[in-house]
N, C-alpha and C positions, 0 to 999 in steps of 0.2 A: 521607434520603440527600442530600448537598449535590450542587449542580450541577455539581460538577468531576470527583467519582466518578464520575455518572451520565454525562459527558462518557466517563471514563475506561472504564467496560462496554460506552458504545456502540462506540467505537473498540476495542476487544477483539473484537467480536462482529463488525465489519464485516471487521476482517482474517481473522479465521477463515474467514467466510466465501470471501473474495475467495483466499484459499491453496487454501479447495479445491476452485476451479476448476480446468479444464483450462489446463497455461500453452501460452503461444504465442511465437513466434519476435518479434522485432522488428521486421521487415518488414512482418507481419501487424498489427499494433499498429492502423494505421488502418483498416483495412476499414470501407468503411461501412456503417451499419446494426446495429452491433454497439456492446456495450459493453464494456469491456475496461479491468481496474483495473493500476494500476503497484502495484506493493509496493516499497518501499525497504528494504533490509540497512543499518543503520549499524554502525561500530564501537563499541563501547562507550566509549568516550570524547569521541563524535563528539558537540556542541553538541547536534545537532541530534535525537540519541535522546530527549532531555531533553525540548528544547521543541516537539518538532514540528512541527516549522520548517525546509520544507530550504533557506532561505535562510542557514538556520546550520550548515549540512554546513562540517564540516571535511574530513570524507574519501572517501573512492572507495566510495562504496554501491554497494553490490548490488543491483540492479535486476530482477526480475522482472515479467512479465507475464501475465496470466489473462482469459481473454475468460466471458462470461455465455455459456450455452450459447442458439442460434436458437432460437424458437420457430417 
């Protein structure tokens, strides 16, 4: 399996995970002691689905967030 697949499963497996957490408001975002991933929504046309890079957003993503449950 080349390196870019294997790029490509982990990145697959990390958002699944990080969706199914509990989301949380945006206010909540920093709390500390906590982890808490962003998800980005792009558009399909948007640079940046491609390269995953949001320095290549062309457009108004959707932004969700999910916190790691406390231990």
């Amino acid at each position: 399996m080349s390196l870019e697949r294997k790029m490509l499963r982990m990145r697959a497996q990390l958002l699944k995970h990080a969706k199914s957490l509990p989301q949380i408001p945006f206010d909540q975002v920093q709390k500390p002691g906590t982890v808490t991933h962003a998800i980005f929504a792009h558009d399909a046309a948007c640079r940046a689905a491609r390269t995953h890079r949001l320095t290549d957003c062309s457009c108004a993503a959707d932004v969700s967030f999910h916190r790691e449950p406390a231990e």
